[in-house]
Structures are given as structure tokens and as C-alpha cells.
C-alpha positions in Angstrom: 83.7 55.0 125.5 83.4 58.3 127.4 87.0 59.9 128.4 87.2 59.8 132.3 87.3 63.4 132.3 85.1 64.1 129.8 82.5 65.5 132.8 85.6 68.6 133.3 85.0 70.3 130.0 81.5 71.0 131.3 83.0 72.3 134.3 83.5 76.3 134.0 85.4 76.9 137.4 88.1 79.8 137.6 90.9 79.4 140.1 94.1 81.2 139.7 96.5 79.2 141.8 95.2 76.2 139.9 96.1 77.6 136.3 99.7 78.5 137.6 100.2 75.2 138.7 99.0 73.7 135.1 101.5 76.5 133.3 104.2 75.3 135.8 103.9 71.5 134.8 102.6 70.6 138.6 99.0 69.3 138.2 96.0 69.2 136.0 92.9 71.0 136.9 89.8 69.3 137.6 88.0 72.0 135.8 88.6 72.3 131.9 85.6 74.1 130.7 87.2 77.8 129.9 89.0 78.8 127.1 91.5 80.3 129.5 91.9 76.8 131.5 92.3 74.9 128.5 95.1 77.3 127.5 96.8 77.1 130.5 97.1 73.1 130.3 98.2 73.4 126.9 101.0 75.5 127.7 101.8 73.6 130.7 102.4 70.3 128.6 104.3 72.1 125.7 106.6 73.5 128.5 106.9 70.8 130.6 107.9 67.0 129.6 106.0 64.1 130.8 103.2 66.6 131.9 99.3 66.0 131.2 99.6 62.6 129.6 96.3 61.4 131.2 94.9 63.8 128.9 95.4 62.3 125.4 92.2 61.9 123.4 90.1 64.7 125.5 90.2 67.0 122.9 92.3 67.4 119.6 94.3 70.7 121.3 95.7 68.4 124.3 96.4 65.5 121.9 98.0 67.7 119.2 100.1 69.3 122.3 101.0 66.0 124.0 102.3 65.1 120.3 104.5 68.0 120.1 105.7 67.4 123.6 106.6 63.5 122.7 108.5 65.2 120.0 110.5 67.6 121.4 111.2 66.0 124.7 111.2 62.4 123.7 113.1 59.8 121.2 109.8 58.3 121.1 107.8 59.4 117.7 104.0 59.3 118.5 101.7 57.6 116.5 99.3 60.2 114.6 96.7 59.0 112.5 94.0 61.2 112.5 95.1 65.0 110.9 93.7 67.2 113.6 96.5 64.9 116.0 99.7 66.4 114.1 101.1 69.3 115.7 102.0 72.6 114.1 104.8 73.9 116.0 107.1 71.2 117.0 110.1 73.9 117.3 109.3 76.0 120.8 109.9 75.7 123.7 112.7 73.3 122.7 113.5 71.3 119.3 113.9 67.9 118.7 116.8 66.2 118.5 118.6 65.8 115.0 117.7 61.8 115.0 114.4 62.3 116.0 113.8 65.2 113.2 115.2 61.8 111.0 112.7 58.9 112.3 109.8 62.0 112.4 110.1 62.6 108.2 110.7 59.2 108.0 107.4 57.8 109.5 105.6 61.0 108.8 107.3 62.2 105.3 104.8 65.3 104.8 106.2 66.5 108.2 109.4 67.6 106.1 109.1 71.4 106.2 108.0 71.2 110.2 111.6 70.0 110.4 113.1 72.5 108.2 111.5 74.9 110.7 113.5 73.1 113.6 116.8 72.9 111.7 116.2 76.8 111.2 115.6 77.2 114.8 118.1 75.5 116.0 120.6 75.2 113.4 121.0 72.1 111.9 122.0 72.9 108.3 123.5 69.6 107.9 120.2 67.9 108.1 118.6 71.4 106.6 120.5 70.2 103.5 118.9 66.5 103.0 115.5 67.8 103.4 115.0 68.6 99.2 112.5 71.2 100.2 111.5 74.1 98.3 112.9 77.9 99.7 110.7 78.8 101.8 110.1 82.5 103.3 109.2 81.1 106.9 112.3 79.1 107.4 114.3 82.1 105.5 112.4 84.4 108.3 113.1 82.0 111.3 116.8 81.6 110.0 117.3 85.2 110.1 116.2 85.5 113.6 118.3 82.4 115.0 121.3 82.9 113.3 121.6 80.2 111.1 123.4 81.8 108.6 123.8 79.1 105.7 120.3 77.8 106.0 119.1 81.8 105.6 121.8 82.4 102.6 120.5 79.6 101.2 117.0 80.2 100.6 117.5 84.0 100.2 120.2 83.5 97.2 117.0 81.7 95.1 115.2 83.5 92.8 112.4 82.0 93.8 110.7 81.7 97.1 107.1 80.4 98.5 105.1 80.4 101.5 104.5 77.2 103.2 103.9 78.0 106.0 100.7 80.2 107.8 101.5 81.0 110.8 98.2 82.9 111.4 95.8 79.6 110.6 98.7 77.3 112.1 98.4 75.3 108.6 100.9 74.2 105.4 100.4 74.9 102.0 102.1 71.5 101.0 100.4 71.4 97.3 101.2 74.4 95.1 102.5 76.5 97.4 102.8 80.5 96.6 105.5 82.2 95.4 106.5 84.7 98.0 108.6 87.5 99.3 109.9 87.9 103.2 107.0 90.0 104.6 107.4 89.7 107.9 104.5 87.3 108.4 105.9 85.1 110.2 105.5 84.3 114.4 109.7 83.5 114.8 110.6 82.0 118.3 111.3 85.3 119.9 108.1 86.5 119.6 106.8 83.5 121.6 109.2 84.8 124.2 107.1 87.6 124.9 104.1 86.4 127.4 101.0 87.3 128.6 99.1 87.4 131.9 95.6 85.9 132.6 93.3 87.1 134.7 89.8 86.0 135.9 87.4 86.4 133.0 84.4 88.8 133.1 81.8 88.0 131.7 79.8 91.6 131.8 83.1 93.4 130.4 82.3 95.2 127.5 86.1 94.0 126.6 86.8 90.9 124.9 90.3 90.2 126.6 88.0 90.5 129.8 85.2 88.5 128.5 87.7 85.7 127.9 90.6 86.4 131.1 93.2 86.8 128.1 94.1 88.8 124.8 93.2 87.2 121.7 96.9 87.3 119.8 97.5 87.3 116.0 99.6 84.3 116.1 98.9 81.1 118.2 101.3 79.0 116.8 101.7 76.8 119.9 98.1 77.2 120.6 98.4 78.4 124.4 97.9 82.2 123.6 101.0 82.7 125.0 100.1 82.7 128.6 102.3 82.5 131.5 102.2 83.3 135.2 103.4 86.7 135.0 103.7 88.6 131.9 107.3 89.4 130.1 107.8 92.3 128.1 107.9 92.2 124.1 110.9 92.4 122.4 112.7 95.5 121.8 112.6 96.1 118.1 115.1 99.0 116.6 113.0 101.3 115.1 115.6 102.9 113.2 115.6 100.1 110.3 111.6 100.5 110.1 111.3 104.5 109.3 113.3 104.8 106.2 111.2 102.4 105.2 108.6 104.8 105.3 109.4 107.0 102.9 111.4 104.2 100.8 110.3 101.8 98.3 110.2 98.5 100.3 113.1 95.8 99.7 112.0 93.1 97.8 112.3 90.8 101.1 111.5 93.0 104.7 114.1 92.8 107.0 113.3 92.0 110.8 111.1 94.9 111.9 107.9 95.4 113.5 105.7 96.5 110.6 102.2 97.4 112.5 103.8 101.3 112.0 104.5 100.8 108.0 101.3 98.7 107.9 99.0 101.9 109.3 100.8 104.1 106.8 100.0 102.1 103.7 96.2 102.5 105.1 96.8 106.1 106.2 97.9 107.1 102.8 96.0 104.3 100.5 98.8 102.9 99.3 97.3 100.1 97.8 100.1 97.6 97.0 101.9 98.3 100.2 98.8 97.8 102.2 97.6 94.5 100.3 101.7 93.4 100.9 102.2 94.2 104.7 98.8 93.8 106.2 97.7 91.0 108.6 94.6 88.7 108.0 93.2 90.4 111.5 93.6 94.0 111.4 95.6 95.8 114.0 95.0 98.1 116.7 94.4 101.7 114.6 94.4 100.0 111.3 90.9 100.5 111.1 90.6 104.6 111.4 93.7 104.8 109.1 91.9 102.6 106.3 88.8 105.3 106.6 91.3 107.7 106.7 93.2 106.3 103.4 89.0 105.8 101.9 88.1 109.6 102.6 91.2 110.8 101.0 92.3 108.4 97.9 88.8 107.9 95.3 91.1 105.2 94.0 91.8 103.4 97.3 87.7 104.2 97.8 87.5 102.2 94.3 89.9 99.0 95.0 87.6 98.7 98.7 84.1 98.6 97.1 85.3 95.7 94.9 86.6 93.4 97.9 84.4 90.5 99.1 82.3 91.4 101.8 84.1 89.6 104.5 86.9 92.3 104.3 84.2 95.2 104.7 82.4 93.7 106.9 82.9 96.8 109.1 79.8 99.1 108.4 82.3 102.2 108.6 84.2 100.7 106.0 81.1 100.8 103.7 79.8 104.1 105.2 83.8 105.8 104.4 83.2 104.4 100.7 80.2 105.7 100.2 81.3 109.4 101.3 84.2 109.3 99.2 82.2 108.1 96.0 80.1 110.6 96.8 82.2 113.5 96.9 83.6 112.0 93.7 80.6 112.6 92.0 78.6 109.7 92.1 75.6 108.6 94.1 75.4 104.8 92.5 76.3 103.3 96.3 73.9 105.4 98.2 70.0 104.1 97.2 66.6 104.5 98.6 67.5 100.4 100.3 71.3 101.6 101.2 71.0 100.8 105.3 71.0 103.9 107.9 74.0 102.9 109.0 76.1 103.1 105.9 75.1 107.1 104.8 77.8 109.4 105.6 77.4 113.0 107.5 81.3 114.4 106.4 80.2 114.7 102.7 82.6 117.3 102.2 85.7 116.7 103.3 88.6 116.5 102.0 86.7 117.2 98.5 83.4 119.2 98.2 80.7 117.1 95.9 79.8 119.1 92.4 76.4 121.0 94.1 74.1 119.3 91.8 75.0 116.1 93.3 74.2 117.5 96.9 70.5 118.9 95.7 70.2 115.2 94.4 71.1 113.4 97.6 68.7 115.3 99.4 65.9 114.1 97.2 67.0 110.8 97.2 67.5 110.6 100.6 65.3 113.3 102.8 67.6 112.0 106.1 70.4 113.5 104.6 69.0 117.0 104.1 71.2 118.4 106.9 75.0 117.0 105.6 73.8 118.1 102.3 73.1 121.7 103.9 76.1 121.7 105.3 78.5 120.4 102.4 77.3 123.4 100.6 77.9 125.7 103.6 81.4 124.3 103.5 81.8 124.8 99.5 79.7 128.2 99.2 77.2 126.7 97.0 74.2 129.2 97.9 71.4 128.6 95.6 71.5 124.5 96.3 71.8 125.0 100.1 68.4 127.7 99.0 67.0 124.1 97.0 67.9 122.0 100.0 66.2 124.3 102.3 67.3 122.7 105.4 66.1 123.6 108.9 67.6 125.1 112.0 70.2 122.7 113.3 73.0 123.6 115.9 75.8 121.8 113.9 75.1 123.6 110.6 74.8 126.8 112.6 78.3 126.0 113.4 79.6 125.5 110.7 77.6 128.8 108.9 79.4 131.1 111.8 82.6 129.6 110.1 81.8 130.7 106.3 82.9 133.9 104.6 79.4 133.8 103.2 76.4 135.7 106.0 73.5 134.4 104.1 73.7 130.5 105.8 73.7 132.1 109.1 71.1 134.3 108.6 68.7 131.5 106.9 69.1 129.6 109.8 68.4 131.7 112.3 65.1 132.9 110.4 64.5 129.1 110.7 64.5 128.9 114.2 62.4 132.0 114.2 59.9 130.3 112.5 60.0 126.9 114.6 61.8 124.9 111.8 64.4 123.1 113.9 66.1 119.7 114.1 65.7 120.3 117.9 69.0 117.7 118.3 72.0 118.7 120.6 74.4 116.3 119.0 75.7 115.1 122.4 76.5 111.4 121.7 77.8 112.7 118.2 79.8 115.8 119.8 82.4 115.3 116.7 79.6 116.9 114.6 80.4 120.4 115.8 83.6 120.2 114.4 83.6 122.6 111.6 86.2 122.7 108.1 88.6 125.4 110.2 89.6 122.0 112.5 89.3 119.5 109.7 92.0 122.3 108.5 94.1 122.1 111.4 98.1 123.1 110.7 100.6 120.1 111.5 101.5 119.2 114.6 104.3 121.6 116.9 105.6 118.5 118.5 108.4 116.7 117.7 109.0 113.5 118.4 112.2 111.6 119.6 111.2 108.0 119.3 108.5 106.7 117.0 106.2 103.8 116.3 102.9 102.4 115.6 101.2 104.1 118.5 102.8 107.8 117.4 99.7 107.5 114.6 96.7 108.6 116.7 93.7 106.8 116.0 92.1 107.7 119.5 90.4 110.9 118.8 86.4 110.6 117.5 85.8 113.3 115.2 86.6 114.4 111.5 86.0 111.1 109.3 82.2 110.4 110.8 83.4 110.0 114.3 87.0 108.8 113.4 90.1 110.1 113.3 93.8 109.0 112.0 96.5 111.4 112.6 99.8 110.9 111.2 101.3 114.6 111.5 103.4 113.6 114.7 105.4 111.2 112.1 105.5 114.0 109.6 106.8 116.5 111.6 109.5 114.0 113.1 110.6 112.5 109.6 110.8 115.7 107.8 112.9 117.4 111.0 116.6 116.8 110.8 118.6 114.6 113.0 121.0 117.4 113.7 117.6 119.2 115.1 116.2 116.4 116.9 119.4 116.0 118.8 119.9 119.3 120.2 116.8 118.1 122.1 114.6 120.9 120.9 111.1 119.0 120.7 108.9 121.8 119.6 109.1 123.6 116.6 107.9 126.5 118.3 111.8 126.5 119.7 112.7 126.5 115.6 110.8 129.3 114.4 109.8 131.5 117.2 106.4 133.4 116.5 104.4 136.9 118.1 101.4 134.9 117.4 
């Protein structure tokens, strides 16, 4: 038998007033066919007891969110038989009660680290203590944050700890569980503190978060997205435990920080085992231009990328980055008469010129790279291949020729044009490509910075790595300038060392 309102997930109406009134408890709309509506519902019954009841059975989300209200509200355990019905935050907005924690593991025995969560939460460490669970990093982590001391002290003091707990797929690793350090991977109550606004969705945007009418978030723990009425600002983290850590080997168990900043490094620099340690399942905003960044500069980093599965490059510019850097590393196995367009690199000769046999063997292999070989031996001085190559007029190799030491590329080229041999291409959509090896070159940043984080690594400009840039010499600069410096409030080093340049 049909739910009676079974007919309102069809229904893909968008009214504002409506969806505050679901987040505020008040009523439910008659419309639940967008993701955004849904969402608001579900936050509006995890917030609000006794709220959205008529709901149960529409769709697994409300009934696994009526569950965890009936939990954390009520004394009255809710029957769950079918696995998509058990809830995987029963600990926020508010935690059960200590006897209904007891009647929950007692009907629903499994449920046993969900309750270790809530004792962490909100510090039951007498009940913590008759759980017989194994240490586990996501109740050390949530502890920490809560202040329940002698739950935290006593999982940390074991020399062994695993990871129950994803917070990013919302499941449990009850069988087998991994052995596991504190890496910061876990969605603690005050992050769900911080909240988000919706707005109506778009569905023309180019943007996602418009497509949708909210941000897609890396942990959805209580499955609402996070979204409130008005949005509340994220938590203030201190920075000043996060940049040692920089240019420190990393504790064996992370404190509290925000590590988007240390996770951008490891990619930055292709730091391998600090990258595979800190990163997220979904990569984060810049992570991406740092990881070509880390590719283009690290052969070995380039190495441990072409042997992932293919989910984790499924970016094209992941493959395209590997191939350029196995490339200038002397090898050509990854670029074949099949590889796709998509995937050949232009910068061929940065930060490490090719041997110039390899670039006179590119260009026969592949005649659409003629030009990036050209200009990877403009770049290295290799004379008689760029001869071999014999490219023709182009305005970004003439660019790049007016750079070099060397006349005779100039002077080919322009008896090129003379004889009607041209690429004819401006290169406006790929303006990056006039970028020669004098800004590749560039000398570290003047500025120095008072205050840093995860958005001091620019990953904004298009340019350098293929139309991609990371840029960590704001961080440099900063780290490597002493506090004594920084807080005379001089903020250029052009206050330091005064020049007649």
C-alpha cells in the first residue's frame, strides 16, 4: 500500500518560508521532491521532538531520522528491523539519556559503539566503561573535543587503536576493524555547529551548490547537509598548533586542527605518506592544482599516481600532469599513438627539460605535439633537435624564443612566418601559454603574511602547470620570517632589505 504522501516526492516545488518552517519544527511541506526540501525536513525532525512523525516509512532518510529523534528525545526505543532504518548519528543535536543508551545496546547490541559515541559526547564514562568496546580513534577524537577527559585518556593510553567509525560514508566497520591513528577524520559535534544557508536552486548555474540550492559538505553525518535558516560561522580554529606542523614530522595521533592547510602541502610537495595519511575521500578546494603541482615536480610522486586505480585519477589533468612528468623523466611509455587529446601535456619542460632525443621522438610519435616539443628545446637550448622538429611560426614559441640567450629560434621563426608556415592560433582561451621559463622562474613572494591557512596556498591563478597553478611562497616567506619580524608589523620584505632596483 501506497504512503499517503507518496504523490509529494514527485512534487518539485521551491518555497522558502516553507523550508524555514520544516527546519523550525512548525509543519511539513506538501512538496518533498528536492534534495534541498528533503533536507530541510530531515533537519527539522532531528532538531525538533515529536516533529514529522506522519512521515515514517516515506523514505529510509525520514525513517532513519525519526529513529534518531525517538532516541534522543524519547525513553521509547524504536523498533528497527530493516538496516537502512538504524540511524548513524544518534549523538547531535542532543544525546540520549544514560538508561536509554542501556535498553538501546540491549535490544540492538551491534548499536554498542553508537553509544560509546554518546558517552563521549556527553560524558558518560561510567557507562563508557561497561561498553567492552575496542579504542576507537572516533570516540578518542569526539572525547577530545567534549572534554571527557577519562573516556579520551583511556583510549589514547592503548597501544592499539582502530577506526570504527566513517564518518564520510556514515557507516561502522563492526567486523575487523583497522588499526588506526587520530587523523583528524572525524565530523566532532562542533563542527555540526557550523550551518549553512539554502537558497532557491538553479537549475542553469554552472555551479553545483546552485544547481542543488545548498553546498555539498564532506561530512553528513546527520544527513541534513547542515542546513539552517540563516547560516552560522565555522569554528575558529588556532592556527598556531597547525604550522609547526608543517615543517614537523606529524605526531603519531593529530591534535584538533583544521588540516585542509597541511593536507595541500603534502600534495604541494608530494609527500607521499603524509598525503595518503591526512587526505579526505573527496578532495578539497585547491587540493587538486597542488596534486599537479606535487606530479610536475616529484618523478616519484608522478610514479606512486600512475599506479592508483583509476577512480582516484579520474581527473584527466591528473593523467595529463603524469604524463608530462614521465616525460621529462625520460620516458614516453604513457604517451602512445591511442593516448586521448586530452591527456598530452604542452609544459614539457618545466621544472626539468626532457634528454633532446626524447623531444625529436615525441614529435614523431605524436605530430600534435610538434610545437611543445619546439618549445621544450627553446627552453633547454637544444638547437639541432628544435632544427629536426622543424616547427612552424607560432606566437607562443615566438615568446618564449624572444626569452632565450640563443638568436637562432627567433630568427627561424620569423623566416617561418615569412614563408607562410604558421600555426595561425592567438592562444586566447589558453592565454597561460604565453607564459615563458622567466615567470615559471619567478623569485618568492615580497609579502609577508600575519595569519595563515589553507586559502594562503593560491590555487586561483591558470597558468604554469598546463593552465594550473599552486603557489605556496606566501607560506614560505611567512614560516621562514621570524616572529620578532612579523611582529614589528613590517609585512613586506621590501621593508627588510631595502633595494635601488
Amino acid at each position: 500500500m501506497a504512503h499517503p504522501r507518496q504523490s509529494a516526492l514527485q512534487d518539485f516545488r521551491f518555497n522558502q518560508r516553507v523550508l524555514q518552517d520544516a527546519i523550525n519544527g512548525v509543519r511539513i511541506p506538501d512538496y518533498l521532491g528536492l534534495e534541498l526540501v528533503q533536507l530541510c525536513v530531515v533537519a527539522g525532525i532531528r532538531r525538533n521532538a515529536g516533529f514529522g512523525h506522519e512521515l515514517r516509512g516515506l523514505t529510509p532518510r525520514f525513517t532513519r531520522a525519526l529513529n534518531a529523534q525517538a532516541i534522543m528525545y524519547s525513553k521509547d526505543i524504536p523498533d528497527m528491523n530493516d538496516p537502512e532504518e538504524f540511524p548513524y548519528c544518534i549523538w547531535y543535536p542532543s544525546t540520549p539519556s544514560r538508561d536509554t543508551c542501556r535498553k538501546l545496546i540491549t535490544l540492538y547490541p551491534w548499536m554498542k559503539y553508537q553509544v560509546g559515541r554518546v558517552c563521549a559526547v556527553a560524558n558518560y564514562d561510567d557507562l563508557y566503561k561497561k561498553l567492552d568496546i575496542l579504542p576507537e580513534v572516533g570516540i578518542a577524537e569526539e572525547a577530545r573535543e567534549n572534554g571527557s577527559e577519562a573516556i579520551y585518556s583511556a583510549i589514547v593510553k592503548q597501544p592499539v587503536k582502530y577506526a570504527v567509525f566513517n564518518d564520510y560514508s556514515n557507516s561502522l566497520v563492526l567486523e575487523n576493524p583497522p588499526i588506526s591513528a587520530m587523523n583528524g577524520n572525524t565530523c566532532v559535534t562542533t563542527l555540526l555547529e557550523s550551518k549553512q544557508s539554502f537558497k532557491r536552486p538553479r537549475a542553469k548555474s554552472i555551479l553545483k551548490s546552485d544547481i542543488n540550492g545548498f553546498e555539498s559538505l564532506l561530512y553528513d553525518i546527520c544527513e541534513d547537509m547542515s542546513v539552517d535558516v540563516k547560516r552560522s560561522e565555522p569554528r575558529s580554529i588556532d592556527q598556531s598548533v597547525v604550522i609547526p606542523l608543517l615543517y614537523s614530522p606529524l605526531p603519531a595521533d593529530l591534535p584538533t586542527v583544521d588540516k585542509d592547510m597541511l593536507i595541500l602541502s603534502a600534495a604541494y610537495h608530494g609527500n607521499i605518506d603524509r598525503y595518503m595519511r591526512l587526505r579526505h575521500p573527496q578532495k578539497i578546494k585547491g587540493e587538486l592544482a597542488c596534486l599537479i603541482r606535487g606530479i610536475y615536480h616529484d618523478p616519484l610522486f608522478a610514479k606512486f599516481w600512475s599506479l592508483q586505480p583509476t577512480p582516484d585519477i579520474y581527473d584527466w589533468r591528473i593523467r595529463r600532469a603524469i604524463n608530462a612528468r614521465f616525460l621529462m623523466t625520460n620516458d614516453l611509455s604513457r604517451i602512445t599513438p591511442t593516448t586521448p587529446v586530452g591527456e598530452l601535456p604542452y609544459l614539457i619542460w618545466f621544472p626539468q627539460p626532457a634528454y633532446h632525443g626524447v623531444y625529436e621522438e615525441l614529435a614523431r610519435l605524436r605530430p600534435e605535439m610538434k610545437l611543445q616539443a619546439a618549445r621544450a628545446c627553446i627552453v633547454a637550448n637544444y638547437q639541432r633537435s628544435f632544427e629536426e622538429i622543424d616547427p612552424p611560426h607560432d606566437p607562443a614559441l615566438v615568446q618564449e624564443a624572444q626569452e632565450s640567450p640563443n638568436p637562432f629560434f627567433l630568427k627561424h621563426l620569423r623566416a617561418k612566418e615569412a614563408q607562410g608556415d604558421t600555426t595561425g592560433e592567438d592562444h586566447g582561451s589558453e592565454y597561460w601559454k604565453y607564459f615563458t621559463i622567466k615567470h615559471a622562474l619567478k623569485p618568492s613572494t615580497p609579502t609577508i603574511l600575519g595569519e595563515l591557512n589553507a586559502s594562503s596556498i593560491g590555487t586561483t591563478q591558470t597558468w604554469i602547470y598546463d593552465g594550473v597553478e599552486a603557489e605556496m611562497s606566501n607560506v614560505e616567506v611567512s614560516i621562514c620570517t621570524p616572529e620578532e619580524v612579523k611582529q614589528c608589523g613590517i609585512s613586506d620584505v621590501m621593508f627588510r632589505y631595502p633595494s635601488t632596483e
